[in-house]
C-alpha positions in Angstrom: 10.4 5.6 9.4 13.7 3.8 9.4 15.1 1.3 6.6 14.1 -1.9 8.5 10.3 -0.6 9.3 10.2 0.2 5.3 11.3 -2.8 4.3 8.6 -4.6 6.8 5.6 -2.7 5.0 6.8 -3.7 1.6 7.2 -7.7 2.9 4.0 -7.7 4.3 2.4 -5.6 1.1 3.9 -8.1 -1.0 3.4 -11.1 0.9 -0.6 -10.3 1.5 -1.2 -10.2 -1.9 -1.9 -13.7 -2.8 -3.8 -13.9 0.4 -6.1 -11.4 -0.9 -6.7 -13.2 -3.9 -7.7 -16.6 -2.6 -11.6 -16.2 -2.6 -13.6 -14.7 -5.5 -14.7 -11.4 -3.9 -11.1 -10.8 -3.6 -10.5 -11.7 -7.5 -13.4 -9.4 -8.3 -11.8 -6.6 -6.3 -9.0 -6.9 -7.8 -10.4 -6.8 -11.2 -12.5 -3.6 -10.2 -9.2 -2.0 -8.9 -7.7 -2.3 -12.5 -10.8 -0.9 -14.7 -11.5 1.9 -11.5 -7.4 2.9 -11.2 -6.7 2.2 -15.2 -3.9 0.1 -13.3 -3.9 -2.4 -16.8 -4.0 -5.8 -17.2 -0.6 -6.4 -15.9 -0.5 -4.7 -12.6 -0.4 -7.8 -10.6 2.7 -9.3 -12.5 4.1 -5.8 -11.6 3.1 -5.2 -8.2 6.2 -6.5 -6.4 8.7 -4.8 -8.3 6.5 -1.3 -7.6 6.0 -2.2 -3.9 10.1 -2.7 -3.7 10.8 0.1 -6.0 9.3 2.7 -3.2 11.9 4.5 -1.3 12.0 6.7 2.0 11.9 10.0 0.3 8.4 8.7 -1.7 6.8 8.3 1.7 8.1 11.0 3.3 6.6 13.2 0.2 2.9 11.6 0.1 3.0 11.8 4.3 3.7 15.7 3.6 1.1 16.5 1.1 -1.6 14.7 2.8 -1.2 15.2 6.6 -1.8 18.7 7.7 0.2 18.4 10.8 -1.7 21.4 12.6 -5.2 19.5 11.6 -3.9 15.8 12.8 -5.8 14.7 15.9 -4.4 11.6 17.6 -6.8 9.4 19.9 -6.0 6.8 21.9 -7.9 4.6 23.9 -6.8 2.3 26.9 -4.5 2.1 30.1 
């Protein structure tokens, strides 16, 4: 993953946010996802600066410790 695709994921993170708030199922989600993940209340006014905060080395380290490389099947489908 290079610096400019890292910094994509975190624009478009950040920037579908308020899109996924605009109806009340996606309010109600939200909600739910505080109460499930013990996020607290102010998750939401935090969520951009934890989305910016992530860095390389944080993906690189969750990538390792859940993809078993010699279990990872790859399909693909078309010409």
């Amino acid at each position: 993953m290079t610096k400019n695709e890292l910094e994509d994921s975190k624009a478009n993170y950040i920037g579908r946010l308020p899109l996924s708030l605009e109806s009340n199922g996606g309010v109600v989600s939200a909600i739910l996802n505080i109460h499930r993940y013990e996020l607290g209340m102010d998750y939401y006014q935090r969520y951009e600066s934890l989305v910016r905060s992530v860095k390389r080395e944080d993906v690189v380290e969750v990538a390792r410790k859940y993809i078993d490389p010699n279990r990872l099947v790859i399909a693909t489908a078309g010409p």
